[in-house]
LUMDRENKE-162170 format. One line per field, with one value per residue (C-alpha): x, y, z; residue number from 1. Coordinates in steps of 0.001 Angstrom, whole numbers. Layout:
BEGIN
east = X;...
north = Y;...
up = Z;...
num = NUM;...
//
This chain:
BEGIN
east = 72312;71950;71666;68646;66583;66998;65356;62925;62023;62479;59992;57452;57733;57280;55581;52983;52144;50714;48955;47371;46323;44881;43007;41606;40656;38890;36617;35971;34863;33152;31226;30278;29402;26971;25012;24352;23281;21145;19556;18687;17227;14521;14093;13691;11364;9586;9048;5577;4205;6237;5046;1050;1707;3537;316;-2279;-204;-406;-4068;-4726;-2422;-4591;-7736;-6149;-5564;-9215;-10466;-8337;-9068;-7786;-5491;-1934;-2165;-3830;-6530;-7208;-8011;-10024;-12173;-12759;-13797;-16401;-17673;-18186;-20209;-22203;-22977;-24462;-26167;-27992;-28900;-30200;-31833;-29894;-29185;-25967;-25475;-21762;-18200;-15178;-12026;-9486;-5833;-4740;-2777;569;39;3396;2455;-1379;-2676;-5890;-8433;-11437;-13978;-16388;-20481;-22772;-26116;-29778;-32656;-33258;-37012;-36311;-34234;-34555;-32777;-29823;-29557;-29296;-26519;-24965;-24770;-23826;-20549;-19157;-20215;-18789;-16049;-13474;-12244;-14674;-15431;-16789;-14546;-17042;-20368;-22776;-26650;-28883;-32319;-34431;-37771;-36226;-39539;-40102;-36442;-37798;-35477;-31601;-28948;-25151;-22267;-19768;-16296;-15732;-12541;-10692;-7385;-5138;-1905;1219;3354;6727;8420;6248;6640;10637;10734;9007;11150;13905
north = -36539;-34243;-31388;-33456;-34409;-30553;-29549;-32196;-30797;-27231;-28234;-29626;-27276;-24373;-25554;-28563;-27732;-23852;-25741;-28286;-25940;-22691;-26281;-27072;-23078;-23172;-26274;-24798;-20966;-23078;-25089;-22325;-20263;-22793;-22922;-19113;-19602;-22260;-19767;-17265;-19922;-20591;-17400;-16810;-19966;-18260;-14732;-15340;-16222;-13267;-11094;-12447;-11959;-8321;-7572;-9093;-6922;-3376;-4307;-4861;-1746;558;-541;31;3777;3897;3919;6360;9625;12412;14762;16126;17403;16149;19729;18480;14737;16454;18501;15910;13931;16753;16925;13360;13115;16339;14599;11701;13607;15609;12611;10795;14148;14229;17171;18203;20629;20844;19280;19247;18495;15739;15595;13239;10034;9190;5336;4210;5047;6272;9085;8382;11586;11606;14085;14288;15103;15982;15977;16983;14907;12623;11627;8600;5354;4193;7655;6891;3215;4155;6991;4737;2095;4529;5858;1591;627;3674;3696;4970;3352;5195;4085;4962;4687;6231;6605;8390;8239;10068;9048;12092;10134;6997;5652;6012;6218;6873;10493;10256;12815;12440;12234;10414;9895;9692;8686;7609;7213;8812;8082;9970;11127;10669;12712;15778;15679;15253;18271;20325;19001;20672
up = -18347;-15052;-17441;-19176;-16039;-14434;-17703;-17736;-13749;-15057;-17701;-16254;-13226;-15505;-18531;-17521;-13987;-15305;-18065;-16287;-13172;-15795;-17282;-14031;-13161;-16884;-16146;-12518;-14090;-17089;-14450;-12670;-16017;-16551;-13489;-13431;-16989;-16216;-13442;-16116;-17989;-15532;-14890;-18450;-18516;-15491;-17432;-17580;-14385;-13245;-15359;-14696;-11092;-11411;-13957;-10890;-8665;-9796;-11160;-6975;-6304;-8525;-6858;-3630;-4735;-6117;-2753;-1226;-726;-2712;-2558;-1964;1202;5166;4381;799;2052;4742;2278;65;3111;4386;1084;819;4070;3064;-81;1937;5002;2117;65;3476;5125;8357;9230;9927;13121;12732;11748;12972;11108;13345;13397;10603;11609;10109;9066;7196;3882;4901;6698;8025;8131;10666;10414;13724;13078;15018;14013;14813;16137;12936;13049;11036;11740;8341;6736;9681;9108;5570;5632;8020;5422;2310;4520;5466;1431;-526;-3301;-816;1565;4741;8650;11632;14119;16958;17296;19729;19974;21966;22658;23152;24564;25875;26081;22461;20749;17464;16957;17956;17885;18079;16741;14403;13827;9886;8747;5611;4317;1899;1001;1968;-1022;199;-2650;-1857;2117;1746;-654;2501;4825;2921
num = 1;2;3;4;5;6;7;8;9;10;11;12;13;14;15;16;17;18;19;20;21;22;23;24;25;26;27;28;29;30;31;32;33;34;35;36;37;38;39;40;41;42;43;44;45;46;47;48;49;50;51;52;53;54;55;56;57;58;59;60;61;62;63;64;65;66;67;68;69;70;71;72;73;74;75;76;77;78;79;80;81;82;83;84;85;86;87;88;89;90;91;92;93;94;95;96;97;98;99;100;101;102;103;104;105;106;107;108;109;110;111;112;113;114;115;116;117;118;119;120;121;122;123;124;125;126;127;128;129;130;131;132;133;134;135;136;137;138;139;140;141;142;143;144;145;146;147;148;149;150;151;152;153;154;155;156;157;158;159;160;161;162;163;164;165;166;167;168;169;170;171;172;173;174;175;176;177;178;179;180;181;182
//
């Protein structure tokens, strides 16, 4: 009889309490299965208002780049900066005395280029006004971030001279600048 109840204790020691405490781990791990799966399900269920937004995203992104200026490098930004603004003074009939290339700003991920012009008495308003208005409302992404007028007849300011500061921004291309650097 004492042999019968230690294997009885032996038993259930040995046999039941592993089974019933691998049962409970199984229902824990099966509960918790089905939560993460029920995560992936809403995501799944979510797959297209992620995708809309990641498709409004990069639309947004590429129009950001659109107005950038080009180029690899700070001196290729710059020229295609100068050769905006030449386009414009031309098109407007200021006339251009000289430029002068600024050093370029690191920005995060922008560098901003500023070109400084100075320019001749302009005998009209109206052609200033309107190059003015072509450099703040072109495709890229241009401002003036300093401006300088000089009356010439106070009295009668109908011609100015002075000077601008251009600028614009480009974007920096990381891979390119850490390939330098090396």
């Amino acid at each position: 009889m004492l042999i019968g109840i230690v294997v009885a204790v032996l038993i259930y020691m040995f046999g039941i309490l592993p089974l019933v405490e691998a049962a409970r781990k199984a229902e824990e791990e099966i509960a918790l299965k089905r939560r993460v799966l029920s995560k992936y399900q809403e995501h799944l269920q979510n797959r297209d208002t992620v995708q809309e937004e990641l498709d409004q995203t990069l639309k947004q992104y590429e129009t950001v780049q659109q107005k950038l200026l080009a180029g690899e490098t700070a001196q290729l930004g710059s020229a295609n900066l100068q050769e905006i603004v030449k386009r414009l003074t031309e098109k407007n009939g200021i006339s251009i005395r000289s430029f002068r290339i600024l050093e370029p700003k690191e920005m995060s991920v922008y560098r901003k280029i500023s070109l400084q012009i100075d320019f001749s008495p302009t005998p009209s308003l109206l052609n200033l006004s309107q190059f003015i208005y072509d450099i703040e409302h072109h495709e890229k992404e241009l401002m003036i971030s300093e401006l300088d007028f000089l009356a010439l007849n106070p009295r009668a300011p109908n011609s100015l001279q002075g000077s601008l500061v251009i600028s614009g921004l480009m974007k920096i291309n990381l891979d390119k600048e850490k390939g330098r650097e090396q």
